[in-house]
N, C-alpha and C positions, 0 to 999 in steps of 0.2 A: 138535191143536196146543196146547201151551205158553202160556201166556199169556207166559212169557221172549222164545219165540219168536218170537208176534207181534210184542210189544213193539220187538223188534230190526229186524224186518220195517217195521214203522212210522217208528224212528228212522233207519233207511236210506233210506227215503221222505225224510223231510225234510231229510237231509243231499243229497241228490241234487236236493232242492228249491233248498236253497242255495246248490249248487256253481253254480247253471244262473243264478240272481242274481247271482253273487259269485265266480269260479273262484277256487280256490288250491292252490299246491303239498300246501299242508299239511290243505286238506279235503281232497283227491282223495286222500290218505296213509289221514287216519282213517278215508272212505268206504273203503278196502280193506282197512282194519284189520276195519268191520264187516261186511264180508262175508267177510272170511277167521273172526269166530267166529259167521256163519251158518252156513255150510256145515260150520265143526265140531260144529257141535249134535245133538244126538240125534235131534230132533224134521225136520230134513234128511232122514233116510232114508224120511219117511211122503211127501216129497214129489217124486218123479221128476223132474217137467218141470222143477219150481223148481228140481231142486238142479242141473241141466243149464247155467238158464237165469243161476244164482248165479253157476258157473263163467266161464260167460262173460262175465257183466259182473267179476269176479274179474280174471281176467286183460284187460282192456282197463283195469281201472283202475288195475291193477298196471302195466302200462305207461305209461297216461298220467302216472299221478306221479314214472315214473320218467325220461320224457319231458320234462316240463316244468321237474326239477331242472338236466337240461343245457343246456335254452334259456334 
């Protein structure tokens, strides 16, 4: 792995730290902003389970941001 990688892996951590303090339209947005340029990174294909496991939190957070603009 990338230290890029990591990095991104780590800063996804703490945005999901502070969505869980604080919700907002617009963390739950950039939270899925960085996992849509996890799952396009290179360093994605070395990891099976993760990139499965990216997808799905992908799309839940893809929908909740897009849930919570119409509530």
């Amino acid at each position: 792995m990338s230290n890029e990688f990591t990095y991104m892996e780590s800063w996804l951590a703490m945005l999901l730290t502070t969505y869980n303090n604080n919700p907002s339209t617009g963390l739950a947005k950039t939270i899925n902003f960085y996992l849509n340029k996890i799952l396009h990174h290179d360093d994605i294909s070395f990891c099976g389970e993760k990139q499965c496991e990216y997808l799905a939190m992908k799309r839940f957070w893809q929908w909740h941001a897009r849930h919570n603009e119409a509530g």
